[in-house]
C-alpha positions in Angstrom: -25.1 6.7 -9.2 -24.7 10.1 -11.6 -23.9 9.8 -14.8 -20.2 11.0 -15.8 -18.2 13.1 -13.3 -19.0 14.6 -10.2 -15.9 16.6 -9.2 -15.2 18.9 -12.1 -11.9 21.1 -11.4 -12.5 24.7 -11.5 -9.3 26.2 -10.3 -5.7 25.0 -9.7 -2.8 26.9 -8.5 0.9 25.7 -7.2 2.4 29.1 -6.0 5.6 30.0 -6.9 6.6 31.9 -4.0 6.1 32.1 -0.6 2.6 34.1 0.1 0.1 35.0 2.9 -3.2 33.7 1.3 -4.5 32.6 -1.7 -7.6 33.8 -3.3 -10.1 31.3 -5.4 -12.3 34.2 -7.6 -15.4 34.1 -9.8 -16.6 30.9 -8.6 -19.3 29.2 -10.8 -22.7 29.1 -8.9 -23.2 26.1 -11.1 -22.8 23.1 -8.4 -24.0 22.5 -5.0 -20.7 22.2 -3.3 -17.1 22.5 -3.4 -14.2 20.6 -2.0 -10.9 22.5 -2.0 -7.9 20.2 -1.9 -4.6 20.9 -0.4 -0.9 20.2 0.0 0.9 23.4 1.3 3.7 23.9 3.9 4.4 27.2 6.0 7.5 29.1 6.7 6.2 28.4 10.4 4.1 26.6 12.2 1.0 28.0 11.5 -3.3 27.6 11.2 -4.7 27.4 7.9 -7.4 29.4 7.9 -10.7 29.9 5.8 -12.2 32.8 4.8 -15.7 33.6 2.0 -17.4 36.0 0.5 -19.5 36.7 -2.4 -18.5 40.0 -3.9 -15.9 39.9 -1.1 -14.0 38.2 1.5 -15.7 38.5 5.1 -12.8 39.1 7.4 -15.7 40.0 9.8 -16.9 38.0 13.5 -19.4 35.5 11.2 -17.5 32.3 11.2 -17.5 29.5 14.1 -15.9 26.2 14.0 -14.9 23.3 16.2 -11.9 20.9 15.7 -11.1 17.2 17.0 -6.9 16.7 16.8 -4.8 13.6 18.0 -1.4 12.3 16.9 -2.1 8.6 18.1 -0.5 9.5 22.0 -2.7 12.6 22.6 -6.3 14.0 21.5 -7.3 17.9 22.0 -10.0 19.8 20.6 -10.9 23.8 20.4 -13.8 26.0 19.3 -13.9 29.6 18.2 -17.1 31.7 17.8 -17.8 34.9 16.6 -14.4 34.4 14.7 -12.8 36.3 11.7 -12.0 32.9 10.1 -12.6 29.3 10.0 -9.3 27.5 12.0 -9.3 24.7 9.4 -6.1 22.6 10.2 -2.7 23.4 11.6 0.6 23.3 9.3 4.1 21.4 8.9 6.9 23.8 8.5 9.8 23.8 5.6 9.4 20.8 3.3 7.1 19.0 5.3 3.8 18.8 4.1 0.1 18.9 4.9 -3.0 17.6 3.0 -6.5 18.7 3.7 -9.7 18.7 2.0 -12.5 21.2 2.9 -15.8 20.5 1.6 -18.1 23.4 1.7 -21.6 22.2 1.9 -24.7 23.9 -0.4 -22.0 26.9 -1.2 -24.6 28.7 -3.6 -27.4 28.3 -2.1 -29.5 31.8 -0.9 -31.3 30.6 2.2 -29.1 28.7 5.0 -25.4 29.6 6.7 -22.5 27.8 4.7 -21.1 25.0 6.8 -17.5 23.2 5.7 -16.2 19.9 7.1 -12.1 19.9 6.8 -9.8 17.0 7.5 -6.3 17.5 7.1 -2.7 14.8 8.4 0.6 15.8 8.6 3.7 14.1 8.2 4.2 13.9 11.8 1.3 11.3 11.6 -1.3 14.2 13.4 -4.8 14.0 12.0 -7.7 16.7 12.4 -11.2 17.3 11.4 -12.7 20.5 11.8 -16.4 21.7 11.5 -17.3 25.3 10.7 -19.8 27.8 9.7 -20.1 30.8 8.1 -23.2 32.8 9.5 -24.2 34.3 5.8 -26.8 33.6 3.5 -24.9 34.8 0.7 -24.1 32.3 -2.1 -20.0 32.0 -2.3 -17.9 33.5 -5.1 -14.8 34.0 -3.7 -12.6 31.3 -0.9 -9.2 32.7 0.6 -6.8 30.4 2.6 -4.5 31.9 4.9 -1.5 30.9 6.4 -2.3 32.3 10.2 -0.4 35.4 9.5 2.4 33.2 8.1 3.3 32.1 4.9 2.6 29.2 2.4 6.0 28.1 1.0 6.5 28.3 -2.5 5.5 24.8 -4.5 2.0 24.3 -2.4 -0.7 23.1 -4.1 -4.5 24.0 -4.2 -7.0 22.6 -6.1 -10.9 23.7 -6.2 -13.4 21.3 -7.3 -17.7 22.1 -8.3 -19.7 19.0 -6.9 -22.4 18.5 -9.0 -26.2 17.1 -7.8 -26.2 13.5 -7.7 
């Protein structure tokens, strides 16, 4: 086991209105990987999505991903290549809110794609995990969220976190 902490916070928000996206700038390229932690609700049902960049975002047809869903009655899954996003999880409206955690695997490393694993519930009792891909080499500075062309509601809650080598 490492010594001392693992998960060292680099960035917390809670909006305080409703926006499109949020932004997570000048990230450290001291860790391997990051988790970004959520609890957000839309003004509509809506995807949260995932964009990177390093320098800027890449709204570009570089990101693939594959989901698993079920509520407990039914089970679905989708994929999406050649996408302008990763489809990371799917949103409560109003007050009711959503929890996910993306990890994003060897984010500042030069020589392989950047792969994130998401798993988000909602109150409704829905769970989903989510694999995706970013088909960059790039090391990561920068990690948007978007609300699918919606909005995240004022009061939502995202936290970025630097994984250090165990």
């Amino acid at each position: 086991m490492a010594a001392g902490s693992t998960y060292t916070p680099l960035s917390t928000t809670t909006l305080g209105s409703t926006t499109g996206s949020y932004t997570f700038t000048s990230i450290s390229q001291s860790y391997t990987d990051l988790i970004l932690v959520g609890a957000f609700a839309t003004d509509n049902p809506s995807s949260l999505n995932l964009n990177m960049g390093n320098g800027s975002i890449d709204t570009g047809s570089n990101y693939g991903w594959t989901y698993l869903l079920g509520d407990g009655t039914t089970a679905s899954s989708s994929r999406g290549s050649s996408d302008g996003r990763i489809f990371s999880g799917s949103s409560n409206t109003g007050s009711l809110q959503t929890n996910i955690i993306i990890h994003i695997q060897n984010y500042s490393n030069t020589t392989t794609y950047k792969t994130s694993i998401s798993r988000f519930n909602q109150s409704t009792g829905a769970a989903q995990a989510t694999v995706g891909v970013w088909r960059s080499t790039s090391a990561i500075d920068q990690v948007r969220i978007t609300a699918g062309g919606n909005n995240l509601n004022s009061g939502s809650t995202f936290t970025l976190y630097g994984i250090s080598a165990a």
